[in-house]
C-alpha positions in Angstrom: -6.6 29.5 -20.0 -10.0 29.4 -20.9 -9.6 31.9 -24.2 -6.5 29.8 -25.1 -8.2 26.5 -25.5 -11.5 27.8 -27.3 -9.0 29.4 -29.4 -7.3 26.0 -29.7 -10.9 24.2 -30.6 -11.7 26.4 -33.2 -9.0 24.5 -35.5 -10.3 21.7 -37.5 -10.6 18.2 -36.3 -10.7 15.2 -38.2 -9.8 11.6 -39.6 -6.3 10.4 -40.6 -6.0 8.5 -43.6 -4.7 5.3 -42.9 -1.6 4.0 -44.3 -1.9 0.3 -43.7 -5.4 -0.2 -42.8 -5.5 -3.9 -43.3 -3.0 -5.2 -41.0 -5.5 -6.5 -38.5 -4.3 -5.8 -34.7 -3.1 -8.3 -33.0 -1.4 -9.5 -29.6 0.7 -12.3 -28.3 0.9 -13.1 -24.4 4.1 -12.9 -23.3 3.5 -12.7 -19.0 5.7 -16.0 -18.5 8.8 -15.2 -20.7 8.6 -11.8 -19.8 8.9 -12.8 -15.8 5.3 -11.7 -15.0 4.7 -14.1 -12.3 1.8 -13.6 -10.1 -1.5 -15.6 -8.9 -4.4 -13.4 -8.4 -6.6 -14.0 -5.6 -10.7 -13.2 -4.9 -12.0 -15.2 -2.2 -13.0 -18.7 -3.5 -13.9 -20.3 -6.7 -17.2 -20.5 -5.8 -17.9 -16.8 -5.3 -20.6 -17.2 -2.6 -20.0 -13.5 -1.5 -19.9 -10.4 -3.5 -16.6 -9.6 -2.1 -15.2 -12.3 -4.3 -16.7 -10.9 -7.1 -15.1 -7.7 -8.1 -11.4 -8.0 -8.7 -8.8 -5.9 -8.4 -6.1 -3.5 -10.5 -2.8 -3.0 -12.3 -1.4 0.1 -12.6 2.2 1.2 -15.2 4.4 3.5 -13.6 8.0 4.7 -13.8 8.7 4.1 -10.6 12.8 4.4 -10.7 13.1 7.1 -13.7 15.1 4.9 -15.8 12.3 5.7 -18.8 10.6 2.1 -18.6 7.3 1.3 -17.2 7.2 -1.2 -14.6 4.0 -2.8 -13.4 2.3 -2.6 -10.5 -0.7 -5.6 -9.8 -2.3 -5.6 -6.3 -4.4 -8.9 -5.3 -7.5 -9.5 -3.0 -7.8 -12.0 -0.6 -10.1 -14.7 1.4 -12.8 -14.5 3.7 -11.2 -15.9 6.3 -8.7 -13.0 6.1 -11.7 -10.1 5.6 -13.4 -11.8 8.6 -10.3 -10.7 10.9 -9.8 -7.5 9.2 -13.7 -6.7 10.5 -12.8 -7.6 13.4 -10.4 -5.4 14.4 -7.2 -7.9 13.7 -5.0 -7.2 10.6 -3.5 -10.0 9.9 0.6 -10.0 8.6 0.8 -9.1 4.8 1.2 -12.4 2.6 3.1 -12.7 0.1 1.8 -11.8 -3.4 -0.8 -9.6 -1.8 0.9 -6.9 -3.8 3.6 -7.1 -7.1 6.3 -4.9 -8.3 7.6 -5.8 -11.6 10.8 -3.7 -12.8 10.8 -3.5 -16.6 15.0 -4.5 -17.2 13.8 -3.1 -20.9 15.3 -6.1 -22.5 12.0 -8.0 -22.8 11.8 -9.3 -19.2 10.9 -7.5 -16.0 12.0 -8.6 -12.4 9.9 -9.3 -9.4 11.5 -6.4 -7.1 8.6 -6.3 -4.8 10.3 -7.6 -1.7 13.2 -5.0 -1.3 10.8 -2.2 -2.4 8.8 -2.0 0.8 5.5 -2.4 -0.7 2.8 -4.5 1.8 -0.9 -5.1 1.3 -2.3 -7.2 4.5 -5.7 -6.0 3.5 -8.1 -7.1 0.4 -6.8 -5.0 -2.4 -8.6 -3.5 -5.2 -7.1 -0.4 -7.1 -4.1 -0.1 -8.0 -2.8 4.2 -9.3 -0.1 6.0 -8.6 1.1 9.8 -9.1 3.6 12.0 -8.1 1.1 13.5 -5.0 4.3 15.4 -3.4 5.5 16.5 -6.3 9.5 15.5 -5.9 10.6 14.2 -9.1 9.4 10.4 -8.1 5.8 8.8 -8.5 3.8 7.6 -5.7 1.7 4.5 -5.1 -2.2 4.3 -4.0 -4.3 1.0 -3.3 -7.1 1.0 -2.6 -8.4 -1.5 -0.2 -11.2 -3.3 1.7 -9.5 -2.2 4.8 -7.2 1.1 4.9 -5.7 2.6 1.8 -2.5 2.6 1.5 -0.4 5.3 0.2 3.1 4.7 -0.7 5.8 8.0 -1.0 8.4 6.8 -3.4 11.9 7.5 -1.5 13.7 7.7 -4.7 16.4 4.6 -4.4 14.2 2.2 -5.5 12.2 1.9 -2.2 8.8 3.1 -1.3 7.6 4.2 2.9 3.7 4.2 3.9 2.5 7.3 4.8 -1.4 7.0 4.5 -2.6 7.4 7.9 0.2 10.5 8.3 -1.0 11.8 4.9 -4.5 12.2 6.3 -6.1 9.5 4.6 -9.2 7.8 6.4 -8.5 5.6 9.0 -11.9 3.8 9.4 -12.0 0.3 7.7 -14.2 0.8 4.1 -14.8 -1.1 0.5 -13.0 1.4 -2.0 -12.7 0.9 -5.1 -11.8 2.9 -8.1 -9.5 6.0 -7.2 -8.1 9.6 -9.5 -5.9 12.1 -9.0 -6.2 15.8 -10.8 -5.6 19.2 -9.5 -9.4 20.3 -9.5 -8.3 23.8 -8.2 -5.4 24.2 -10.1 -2.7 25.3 -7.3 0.1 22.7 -8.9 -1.4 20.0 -6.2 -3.1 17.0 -7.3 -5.8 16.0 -4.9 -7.4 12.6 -4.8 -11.1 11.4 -5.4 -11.9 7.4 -4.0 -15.1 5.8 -4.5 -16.8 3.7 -2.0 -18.7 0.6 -2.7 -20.8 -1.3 -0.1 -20.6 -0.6 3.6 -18.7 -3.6 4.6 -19.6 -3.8 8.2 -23.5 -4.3 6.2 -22.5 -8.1 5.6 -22.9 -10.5 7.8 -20.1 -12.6 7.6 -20.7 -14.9 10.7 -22.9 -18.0 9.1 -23.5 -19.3 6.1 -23.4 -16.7 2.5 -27.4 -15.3 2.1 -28.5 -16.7 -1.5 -30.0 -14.7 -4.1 -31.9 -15.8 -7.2 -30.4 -14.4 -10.0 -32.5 -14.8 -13.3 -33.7 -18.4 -11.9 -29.8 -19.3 -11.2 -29.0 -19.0 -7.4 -25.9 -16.5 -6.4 -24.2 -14.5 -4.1 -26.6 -11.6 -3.0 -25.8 -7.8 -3.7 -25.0 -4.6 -4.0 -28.8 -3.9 -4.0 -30.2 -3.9 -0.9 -26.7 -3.4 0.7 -26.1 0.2 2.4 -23.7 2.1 -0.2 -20.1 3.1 0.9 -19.2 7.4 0.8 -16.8 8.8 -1.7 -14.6 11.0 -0.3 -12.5 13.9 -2.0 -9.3 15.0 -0.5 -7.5 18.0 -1.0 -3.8 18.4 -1.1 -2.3 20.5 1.2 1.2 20.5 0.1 2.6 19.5 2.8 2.6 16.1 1.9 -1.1 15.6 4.0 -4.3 15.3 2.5 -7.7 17.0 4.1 -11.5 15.4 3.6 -13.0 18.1 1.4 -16.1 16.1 0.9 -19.1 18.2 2.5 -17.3 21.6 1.4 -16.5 20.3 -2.1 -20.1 19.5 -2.7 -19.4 16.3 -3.9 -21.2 14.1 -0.8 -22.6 10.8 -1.8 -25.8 10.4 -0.1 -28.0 7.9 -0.1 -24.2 6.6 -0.8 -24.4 4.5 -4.2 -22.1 1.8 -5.2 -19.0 3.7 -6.8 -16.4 1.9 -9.0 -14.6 3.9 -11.4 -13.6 7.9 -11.0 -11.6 10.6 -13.4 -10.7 13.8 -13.6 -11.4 15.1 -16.7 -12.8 18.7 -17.8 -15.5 17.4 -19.7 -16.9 21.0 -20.7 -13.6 22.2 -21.5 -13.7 25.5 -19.1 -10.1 24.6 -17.9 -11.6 23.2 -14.4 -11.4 19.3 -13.7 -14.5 17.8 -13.2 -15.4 14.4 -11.9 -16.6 11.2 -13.0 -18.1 8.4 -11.2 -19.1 5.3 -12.5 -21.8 3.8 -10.6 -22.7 0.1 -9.8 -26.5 -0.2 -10.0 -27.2 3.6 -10.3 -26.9 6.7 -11.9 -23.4 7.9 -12.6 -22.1 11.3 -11.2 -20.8 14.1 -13.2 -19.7 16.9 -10.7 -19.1 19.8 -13.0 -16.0 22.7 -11.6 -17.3 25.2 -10.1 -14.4 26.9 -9.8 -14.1 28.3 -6.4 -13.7 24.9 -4.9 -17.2 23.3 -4.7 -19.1 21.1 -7.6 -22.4 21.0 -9.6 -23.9 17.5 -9.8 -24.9 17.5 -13.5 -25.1 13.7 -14.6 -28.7 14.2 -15.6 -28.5 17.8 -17.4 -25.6 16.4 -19.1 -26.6 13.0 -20.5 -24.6 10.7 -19.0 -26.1 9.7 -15.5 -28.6 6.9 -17.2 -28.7 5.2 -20.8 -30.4 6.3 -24.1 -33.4 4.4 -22.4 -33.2 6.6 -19.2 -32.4 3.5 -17.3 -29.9 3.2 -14.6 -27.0 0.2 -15.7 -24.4 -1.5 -13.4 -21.6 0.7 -14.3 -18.1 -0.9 -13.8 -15.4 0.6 -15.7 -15.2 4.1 -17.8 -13.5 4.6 -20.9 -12.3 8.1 -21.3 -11.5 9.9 -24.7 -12.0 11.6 -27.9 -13.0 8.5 -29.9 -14.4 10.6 -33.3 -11.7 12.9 -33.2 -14.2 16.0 -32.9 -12.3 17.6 -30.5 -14.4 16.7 -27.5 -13.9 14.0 -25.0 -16.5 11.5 -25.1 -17.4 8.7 -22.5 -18.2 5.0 -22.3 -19.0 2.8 -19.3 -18.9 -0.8 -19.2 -22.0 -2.6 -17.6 -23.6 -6.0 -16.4 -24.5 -8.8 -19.0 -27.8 -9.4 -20.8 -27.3 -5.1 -21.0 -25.5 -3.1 -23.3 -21.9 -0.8 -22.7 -23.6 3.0 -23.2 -21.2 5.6 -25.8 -21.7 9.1 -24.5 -20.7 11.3 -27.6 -20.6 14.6 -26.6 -22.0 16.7 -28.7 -20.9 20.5 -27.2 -18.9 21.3 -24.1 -20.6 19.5 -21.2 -23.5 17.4 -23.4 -23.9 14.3 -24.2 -26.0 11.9 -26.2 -26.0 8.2 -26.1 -24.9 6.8 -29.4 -24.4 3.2 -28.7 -26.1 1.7 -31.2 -25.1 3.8 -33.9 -21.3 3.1 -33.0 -22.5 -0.6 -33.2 -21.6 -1.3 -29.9 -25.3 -2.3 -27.9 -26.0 -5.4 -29.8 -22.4 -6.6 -30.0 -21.9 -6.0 -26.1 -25.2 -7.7 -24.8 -23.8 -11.2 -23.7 -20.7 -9.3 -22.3 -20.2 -8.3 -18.4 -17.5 -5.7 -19.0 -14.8 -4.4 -16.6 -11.9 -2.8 -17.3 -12.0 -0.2 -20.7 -9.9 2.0 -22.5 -9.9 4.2 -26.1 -6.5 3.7 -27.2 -5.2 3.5 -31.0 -3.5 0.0 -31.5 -2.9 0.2 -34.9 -1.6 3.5 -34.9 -3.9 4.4 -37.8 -4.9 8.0 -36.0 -8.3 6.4 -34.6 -8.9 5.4 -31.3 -10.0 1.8 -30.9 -12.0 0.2 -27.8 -10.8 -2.3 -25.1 -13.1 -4.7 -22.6 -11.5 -6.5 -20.2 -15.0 -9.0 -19.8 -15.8 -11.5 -17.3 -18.9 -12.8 -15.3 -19.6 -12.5 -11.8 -21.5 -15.6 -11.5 -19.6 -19.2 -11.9 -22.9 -20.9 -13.2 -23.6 -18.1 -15.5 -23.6 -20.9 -18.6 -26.6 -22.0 -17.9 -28.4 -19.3 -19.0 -27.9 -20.0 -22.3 -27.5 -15.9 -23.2 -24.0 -15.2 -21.5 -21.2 -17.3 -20.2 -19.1 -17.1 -17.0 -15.8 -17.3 -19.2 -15.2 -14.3 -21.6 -13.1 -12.6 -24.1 -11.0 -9.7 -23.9 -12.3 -7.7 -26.5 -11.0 -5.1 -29.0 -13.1 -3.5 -30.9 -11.6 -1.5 -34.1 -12.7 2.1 -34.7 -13.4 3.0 -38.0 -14.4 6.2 -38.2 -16.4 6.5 -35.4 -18.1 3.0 -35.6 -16.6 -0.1 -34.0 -16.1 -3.3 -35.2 -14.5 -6.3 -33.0 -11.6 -8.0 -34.1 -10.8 -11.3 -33.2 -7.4 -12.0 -30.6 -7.1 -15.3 -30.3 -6.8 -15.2 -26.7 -8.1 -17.3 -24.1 -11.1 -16.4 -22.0 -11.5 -15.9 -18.4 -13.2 -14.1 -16.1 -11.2 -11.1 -16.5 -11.4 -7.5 -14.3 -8.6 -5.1 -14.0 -6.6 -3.8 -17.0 -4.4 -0.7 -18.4 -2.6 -0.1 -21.3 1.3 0.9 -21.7 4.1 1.3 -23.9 6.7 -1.4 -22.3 9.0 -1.2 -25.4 8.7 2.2 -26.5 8.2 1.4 -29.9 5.1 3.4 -30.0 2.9 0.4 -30.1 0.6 -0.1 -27.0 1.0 -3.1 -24.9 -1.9 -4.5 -22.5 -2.0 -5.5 -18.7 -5.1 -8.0 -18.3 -6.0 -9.0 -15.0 -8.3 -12.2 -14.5 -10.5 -13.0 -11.1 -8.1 -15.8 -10.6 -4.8 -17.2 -12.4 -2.0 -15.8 -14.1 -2.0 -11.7 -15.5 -1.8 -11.5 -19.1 0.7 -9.5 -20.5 0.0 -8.8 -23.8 2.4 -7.9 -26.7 1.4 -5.7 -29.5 2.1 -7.6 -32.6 0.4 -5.7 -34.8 2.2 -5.4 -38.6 2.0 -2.6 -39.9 4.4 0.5 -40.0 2.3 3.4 -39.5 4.1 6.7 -37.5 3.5 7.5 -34.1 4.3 10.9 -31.9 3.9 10.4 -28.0 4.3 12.9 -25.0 5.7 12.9 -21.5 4.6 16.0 -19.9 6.5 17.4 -17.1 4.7 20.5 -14.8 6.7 23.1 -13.1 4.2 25.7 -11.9 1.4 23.1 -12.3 1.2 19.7 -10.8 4.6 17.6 -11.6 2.6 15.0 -13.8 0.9 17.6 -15.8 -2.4 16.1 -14.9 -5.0 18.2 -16.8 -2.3 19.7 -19.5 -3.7 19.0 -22.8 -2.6 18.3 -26.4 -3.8 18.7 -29.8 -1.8 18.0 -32.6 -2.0 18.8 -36.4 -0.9 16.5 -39.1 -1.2 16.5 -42.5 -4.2 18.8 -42.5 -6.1 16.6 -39.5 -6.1 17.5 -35.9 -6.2 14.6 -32.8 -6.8 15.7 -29.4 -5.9 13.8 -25.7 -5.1 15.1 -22.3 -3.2 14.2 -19.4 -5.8 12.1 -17.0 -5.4 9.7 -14.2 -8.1 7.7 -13.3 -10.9 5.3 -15.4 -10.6 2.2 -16.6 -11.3 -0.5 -13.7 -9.2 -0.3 -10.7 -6.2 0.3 -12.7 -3.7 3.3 -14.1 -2.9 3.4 -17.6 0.5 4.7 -19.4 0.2 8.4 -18.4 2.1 9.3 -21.9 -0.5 10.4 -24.4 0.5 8.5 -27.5 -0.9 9.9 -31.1 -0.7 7.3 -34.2 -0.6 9.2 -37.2 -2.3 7.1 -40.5 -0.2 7.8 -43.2 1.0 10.9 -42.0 5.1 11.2 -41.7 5.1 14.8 -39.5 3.9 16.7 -37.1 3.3 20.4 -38.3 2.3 21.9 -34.8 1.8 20.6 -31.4 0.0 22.9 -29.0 0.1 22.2 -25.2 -2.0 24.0 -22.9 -0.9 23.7 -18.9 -2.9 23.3 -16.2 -1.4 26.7 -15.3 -3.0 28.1 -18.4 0.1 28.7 -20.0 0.5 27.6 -23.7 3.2 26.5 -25.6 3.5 25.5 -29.3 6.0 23.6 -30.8 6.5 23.2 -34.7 7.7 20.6 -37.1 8.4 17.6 -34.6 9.6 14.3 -35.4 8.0 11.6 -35.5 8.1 7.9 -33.9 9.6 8.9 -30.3 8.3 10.4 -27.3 9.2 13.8 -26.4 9.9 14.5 -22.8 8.4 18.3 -22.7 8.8 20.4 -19.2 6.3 22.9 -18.8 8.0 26.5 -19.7 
């Protein structure tokens, strides 16, 4: 596998010409026509406690096969409710704890999450899914401030829980920010969850602690609050995970405050390594080793700290190849009055900081980002960047340098530096986010979550008529969802590059098609896939503006 994709990176990359370049992207919200109804819930208004602060995630997933994406958004909760869940009483599961959306692909999607089975009584936060059994029918994983739950799709529209059966911890944690990839490669996907903050280390009994934050006062944390472990699980195939984490060599300790996790073979040796986005901390890379353990190489590799060798308050991670260099490249949103770090990488494994030459570190300063995503809107063959932004502090105005309301942001790649383009949308305090084609029209549609109020669901109205090419990727000897299979394409002399991930973002699963616009160009010459497997297929002369449906051979 190894020979077949150096051999594959050996092949010219570049950019596509555009055909309409001008057309400016744009998108409408649709959420209320299109039957999107849900109220998200994070404690109170006045976010006292940093519980409150964080959010929670949507995920798109095909969860019935009919070849639409349907949305999954899973809510938190109050302090009153968190207060019994410590205490060793789970309360019933509310109502709009947790939403299922079928997409009827006429425009509109219905609420279908009462018959489905699905129940959150805890205080949700990540919302993924994947076929972990690998039957024919994706799963569902949230992750909670409680137990996760873990959701085996029955295949009639219905969904059981099977976490505590499955092997999942049963001791009440703060996850957050959840991937699945096959890291050893045995057609299994296993499953990484980050921990936050130790939740029994809050004293939830009196009154909220109060913190100064730059002269403001505010709810107090993560610092100074005992981190929660990540923990690795393997798949046994059997439809039960096992705790890998000490063997794996992927222990957390001191634990830091982990948000956002992918797989993603980032030195491109045909091993999946791991991400983690840290709050307040340096970020993990744990490198494949290859016989089942990991190398911690954030530090080595240029990505644990910023250009500045500072530690930020990671939140979300963008994953992609944004300069179309044929190496997958990294960016992590952070804290306001700070800038969101772009980690080019420069050779297989290496990174370098290049933030302010993609003219991202001034633009981003004021910004507290969350949610975050390369993905080309435009279809002009470059991938643009997303920011789902909020503040976690209400008073946050007052500081004259940020604001508690924000934008979400798209910022327009133009070869390699990013602009950002105005929306037009309203600003909240926004967290959880993913991209997906609802329409399959080759455009990509958005999934915004704020802290409180109505999702956004956002229509990609952008005018222009520039081809597309997208891929569902099937595994038969690999994992069922393909996760690790990648693609590179050649068009009109250019090459693009993606593979299949799960994982990044904030809390949330993206569309887990890899979509290709294509500039000017009106063909596909070649498309060559390598498996997780290692296998290799090439297909030639493909057509453009649909999805191909390709089972691994």
């Amino acid at each position: 596998m190894k020979r077949a994709f150096l051999a594959l990176l050996l092949l010219p990359f570049g950019y596509l010409l555009t055909a309409d370049s001008s057309a400016p992207i744009s998108f409408v919200d649709i959420a209320a026509q299109a039957g999107i109804r849900a109220q998200m819930v994070c404690g109170s208004p006045e976010k006292k406690w940093i519980t409150e602060a964080n959010g929670s995630g949507v995920a798109v997933l095909d969860y019935d096969n009919d070849g639409l994406l349907d949305i999954l958004i899973v809510n938190g909760s109050t302090m009153d409710r968190l207060a019994q869940i410590l205490q060793g009483t789970t309360p019933p599961a509310p109502k709009g704890a947790i939403y299922l959306f079928r997409n009827l692909g006429n425009g509109h999607f219905e609420d279908v999450t009462a018959r489905s089975g699905l129940f959150n009584p805890y205080w949700g936060t990540g919302a993924n899914a994947t076929d972990f059994n690998n039957d024919g029918y994706v799963d569902i994983l949230v992750t909670t401030i409680g137990l996760d739950l873990l959701f085996r799709n029955n295949g009639n529209g219905t969904f059981t829980e099977v976490g505590k059966a499955a092997g999942l911890s049963q001791e009440i944690q703060w996850h957050t920010g959840s991937a699945f990839g096959d890291y050893d490669n045995d057609g299994k996907p296993d499953l990484y969850i980050a921990g936050y903050v130790d939740i029994r280390s809050l004293d939830l009994r009196g009154s909220p602690k109060v913190c100064n934050y730059r002269g403001l006062p505010g709810f107090c944390g993560p610092l100074n609050l005992k981190g929660a472990p990540d923990i690795l699980y393997h798949n046994n195939g059997n439809g039960t995970f096992a705790d890998v984490t000490v063997r794996a060599k992927v222990v957390d300790a001191p634990a830091r405050y982990g948000f956002s996790v992918v797989f993603e073979d980032f030195n491109q040796d045909g091993k999946p390594d791991i991400f983690v986005a840290n709050d307040s901390g340096a970020n993990y890379l744990y490198l494949n080793a290859g016989d089942g353990t990991f190398r911690e190489s954030a530090l080595s590799s240029g990505v644990a700290f910023n250009a500045n060798g500072q530690s930020q308050a990671n939140m979300g991670a963008a994953v992609g190849d944004y300069d179309n260099d044929g190496h997958i490249d990294l960016l992590t949103t952070t804290f306001s009055e700070d800038y969101f770090p772009l980690f080019q990488q420069t050779a297989p494994g290496f990174f370098e900081e290049v933030s302010a030459a993609a003219g991202l570190s001034a633009v981003t300063v004021p910004y507290l980002g969350w949610a975050c995503g390369f993905t080309d809107f435009d279809n002009d063959g470059e991938r643009d960047l997303w920011v789902a932004n909020g503040h976690v502090y209400p008073n946050a105005d007052k500081l004259g340098s940020t604001t508690y309301l924000q934008p979400f942001s798209v910022f327009k790649n133009r070869r390699g530096h990013f602009a950002e383009v105005p929306l037009g949308l309203p600003k909240n305090s926004y967290r959880g986010a993913c991209t997906g084609d609802f329409r399959n029209s080759g455009r990509m549609d958005m999934v915004v979550l704020p802290i409180s109020g109505a999702p956004m669901l956002l229509s990609n109205r952008t005018a222009n008529q520039n081809p597309w090419i997208g891929f569902s990727l099937q595994g038969t000897s690999s994992n069922r969802d393909a996760l690790g299979a990648r693609v590179r394409i050649e068009a009109c002399g250019h090459m693009q590059f993606d593979t299949v991930r799960n994982g990044g973002s904030y809390l949330s699963r993206n569309d887990p098609r890899l979509h290709f616009g294509l500039g000017s160009c009106n063909t596909v010459e070649q498309a060559s896939i390598v498996w997780p497997s290692g296998k290799r297929q090439v297909l030639k002369h493909l057509t453009v503006n649909r999805y191909l449906t390709l089972r691994e051979p």
